[in-house]
C-alpha positions as CSV (number, residue, x, y, z in Angstrom):
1,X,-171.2,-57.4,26.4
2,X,-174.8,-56.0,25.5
3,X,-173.6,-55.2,21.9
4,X,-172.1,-58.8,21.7
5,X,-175.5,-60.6,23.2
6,X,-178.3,-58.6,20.7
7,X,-175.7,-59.5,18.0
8,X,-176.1,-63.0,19.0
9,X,-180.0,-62.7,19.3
10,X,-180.0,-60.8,16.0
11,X,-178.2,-63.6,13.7
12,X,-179.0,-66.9,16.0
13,X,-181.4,-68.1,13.0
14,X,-178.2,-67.9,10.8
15,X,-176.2,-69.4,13.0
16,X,-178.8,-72.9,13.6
17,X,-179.3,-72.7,9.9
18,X,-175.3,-72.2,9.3
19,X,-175.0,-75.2,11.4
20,X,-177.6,-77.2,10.2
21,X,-176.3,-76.9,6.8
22,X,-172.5,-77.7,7.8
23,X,-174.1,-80.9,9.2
24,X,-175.8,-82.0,6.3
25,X,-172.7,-81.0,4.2
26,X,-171.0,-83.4,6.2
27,X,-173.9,-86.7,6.5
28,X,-173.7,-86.0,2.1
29,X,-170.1,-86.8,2.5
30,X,-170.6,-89.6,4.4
31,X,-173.2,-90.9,1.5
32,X,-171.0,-90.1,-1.3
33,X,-168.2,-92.3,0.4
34,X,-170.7,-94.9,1.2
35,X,-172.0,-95.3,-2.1
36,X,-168.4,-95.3,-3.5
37,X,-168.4,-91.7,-5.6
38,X,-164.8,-91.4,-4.2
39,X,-163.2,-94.6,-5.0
40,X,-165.2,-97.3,-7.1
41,X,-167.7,-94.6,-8.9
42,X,-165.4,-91.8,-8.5
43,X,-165.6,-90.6,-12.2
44,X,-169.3,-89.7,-11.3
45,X,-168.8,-87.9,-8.4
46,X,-168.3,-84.6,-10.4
47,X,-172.7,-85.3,-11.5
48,X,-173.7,-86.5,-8.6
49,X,-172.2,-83.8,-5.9
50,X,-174.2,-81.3,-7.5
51,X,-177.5,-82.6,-5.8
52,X,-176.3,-81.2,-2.7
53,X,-177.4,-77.6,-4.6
54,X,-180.9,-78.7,-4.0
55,X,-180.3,-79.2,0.0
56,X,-178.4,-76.3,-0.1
57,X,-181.8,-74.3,-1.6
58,X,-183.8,-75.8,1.1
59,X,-181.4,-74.9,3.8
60,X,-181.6,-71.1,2.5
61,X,-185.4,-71.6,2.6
62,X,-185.9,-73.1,5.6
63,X,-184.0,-70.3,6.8
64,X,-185.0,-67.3,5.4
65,X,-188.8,-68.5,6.1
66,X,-187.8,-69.3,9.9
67,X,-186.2,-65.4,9.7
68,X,-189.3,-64.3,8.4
69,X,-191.7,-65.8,11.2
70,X,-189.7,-65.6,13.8
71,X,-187.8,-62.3,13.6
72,X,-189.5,-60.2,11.2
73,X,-193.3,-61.3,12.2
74,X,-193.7,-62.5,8.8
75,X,-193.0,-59.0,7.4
76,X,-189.7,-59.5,5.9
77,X,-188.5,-57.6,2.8
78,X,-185.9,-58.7,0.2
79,X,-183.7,-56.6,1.4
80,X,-183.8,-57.7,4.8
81,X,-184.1,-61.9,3.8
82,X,-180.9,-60.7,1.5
83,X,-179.3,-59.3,4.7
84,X,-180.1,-62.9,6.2
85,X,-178.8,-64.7,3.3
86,X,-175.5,-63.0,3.5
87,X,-175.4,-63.6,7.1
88,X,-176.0,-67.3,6.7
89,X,-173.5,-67.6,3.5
90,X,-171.1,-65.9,5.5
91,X,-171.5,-68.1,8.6
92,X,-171.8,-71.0,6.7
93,X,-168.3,-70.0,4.6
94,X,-166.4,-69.6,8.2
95,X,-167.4,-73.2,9.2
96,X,-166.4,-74.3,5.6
97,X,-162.6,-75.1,6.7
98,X,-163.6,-77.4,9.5
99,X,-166.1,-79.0,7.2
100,X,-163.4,-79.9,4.6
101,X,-160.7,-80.6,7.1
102,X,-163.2,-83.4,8.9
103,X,-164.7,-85.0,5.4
104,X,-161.2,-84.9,4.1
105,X,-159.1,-86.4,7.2
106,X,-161.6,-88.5,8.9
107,X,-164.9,-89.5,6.2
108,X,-162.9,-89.8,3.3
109,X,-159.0,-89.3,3.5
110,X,-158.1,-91.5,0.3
111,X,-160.3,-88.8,-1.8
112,X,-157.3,-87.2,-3.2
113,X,-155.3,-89.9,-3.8
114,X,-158.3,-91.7,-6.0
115,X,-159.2,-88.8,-7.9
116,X,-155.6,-87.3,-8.7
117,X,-155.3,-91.1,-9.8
118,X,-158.5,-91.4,-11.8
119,X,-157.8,-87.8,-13.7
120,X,-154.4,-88.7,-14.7
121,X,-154.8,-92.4,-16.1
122,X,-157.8,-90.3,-18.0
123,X,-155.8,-87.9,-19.4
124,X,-157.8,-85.2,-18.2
125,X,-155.2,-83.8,-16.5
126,X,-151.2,-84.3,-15.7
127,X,-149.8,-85.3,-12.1
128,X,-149.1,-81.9,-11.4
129,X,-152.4,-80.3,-12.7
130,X,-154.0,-82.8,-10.6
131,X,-152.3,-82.6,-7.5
132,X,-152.3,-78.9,-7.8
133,X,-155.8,-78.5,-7.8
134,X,-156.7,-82.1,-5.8
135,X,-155.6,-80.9,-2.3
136,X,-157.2,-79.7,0.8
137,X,-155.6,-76.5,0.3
138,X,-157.1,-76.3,-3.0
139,X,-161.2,-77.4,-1.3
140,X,-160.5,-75.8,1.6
141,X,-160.7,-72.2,-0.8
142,X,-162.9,-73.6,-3.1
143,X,-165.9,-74.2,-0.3
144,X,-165.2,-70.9,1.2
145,X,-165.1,-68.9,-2.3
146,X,-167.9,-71.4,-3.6
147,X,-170.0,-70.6,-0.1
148,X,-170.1,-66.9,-0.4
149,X,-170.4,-66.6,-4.6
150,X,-173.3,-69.6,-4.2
151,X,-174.6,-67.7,-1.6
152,X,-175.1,-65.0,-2.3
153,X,-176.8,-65.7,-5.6
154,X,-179.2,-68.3,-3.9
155,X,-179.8,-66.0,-0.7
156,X,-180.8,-63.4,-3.6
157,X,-182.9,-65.6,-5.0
158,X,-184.8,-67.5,-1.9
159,X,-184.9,-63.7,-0.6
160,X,-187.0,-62.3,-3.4
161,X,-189.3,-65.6,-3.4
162,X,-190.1,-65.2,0.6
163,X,-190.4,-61.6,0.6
164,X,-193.6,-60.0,2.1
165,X,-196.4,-59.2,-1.0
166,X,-197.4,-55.6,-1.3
167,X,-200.7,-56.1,-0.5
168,X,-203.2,-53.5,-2.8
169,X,-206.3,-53.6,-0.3
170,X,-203.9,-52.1,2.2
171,X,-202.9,-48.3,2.8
C-alpha cells in the first residue's frame, strides 16, 4: 500500500496534466463538430486538427513547469522533465481509448460515415481503403501510437527548454 501511495504522490502532476489534456482533447472535438470539420467542412478537417499540436505543447509545458516547482523545487534536469514527459505521454496514451470511444459514439458518431464518404467520391481512396483505415479500431491505435511517438518527442523537447540552467557563478 505504501509503494502504491508514494507512486501516486510521485506521478499525481502527470496524472492532473494527463487528465487535463484528455479533457481538452475532448472540448476540441466538440469544436471541430460544432464548426462542421466533420460533416459540411469535413475535407478541411485533416488542416485544421493539427492545431490541437499547439494545446498539446502547452499541456506538456504547463506540466513539466508545474513538475518543476512543485516537485523538483525548481531544480529539474532534462533528464528528470524527460522522465515526466514519458510519464504524462504514457498516461495520457492509456486514457486515449476512452477519449476516442466518447468523441466517436457520443460527440460525433457520423464521423466515419462522412469521411469514408467524402474520401471515396474524391477518389482519394476506395470503399475498402477507407473503411479500413476510417474506423474506431483504426483511431483508437492511431491516438495511442500517435500519444506515445508525439510524446515523447515533445516531452524531449519541452524537457530540454525547462530544464534548470547551469549556473557559472555557482560551485
Amino acid at each position: 500500500m505504501k509503494f502504491e501511495t508514494t507512486m501516486k504522490h510521485k506521478f499525481s502532476i502527470e496524472i492532473k496534466w494527463a487528465i487535463q489534456f484528455s479533457i481538452l482533447t475532448l472540448v476540441w472535438m466538440i469544436i471541430e463538430k460544432s464548426v462542421g470539420l466533420h460533416d459540411q467542412y469535413i475535407s478541411k478537417q485533416a488542416i485544421y486538427t493539427n492545431f490541437f499540436a499547439f494545446v498539446a505543447i502547452a499541456i506538456y509545458v504547463l506540466a513539466l513547469r508545474d513538475k518543476k516547482k512543485n516537485y523538483y523545487h525548481n531544480k529539474m534536469d532534462w533528464k528528470q522533465g524527460f522522465l515526466s514527459g514519458l510519464v504524462l505521454s504514457f498516461i495520457i496514451a492509456v486514457l486515449s481509448p476512452l477519449v476516442q470511444y466518447i468523441t466517436f459514439t457520443f460527440i460525433t458518431p457520423n464521423f466515419f460515415a462522412n469521411i469514408i464518404e467524402y474520401a471515396v467520391s474524391h477518389k482519394i481512396q476506395t470503399q475498402a481503403q477507407a473503411e479500413t483505415f476510417f474506423n474506431l479500431k483504426s483511431y483508437l491505435l492511431q491516438g495511442i501510437f500517435g500519444a506515445l511517438s508525439m510524446g515523447v518527442i515533445t516531452a524531449a523537447m519541452v524537457a530540454f527548454v525547462l530544464k534548470t540552467k547551469d549556473n557559472p557563478n555557482e560551485k
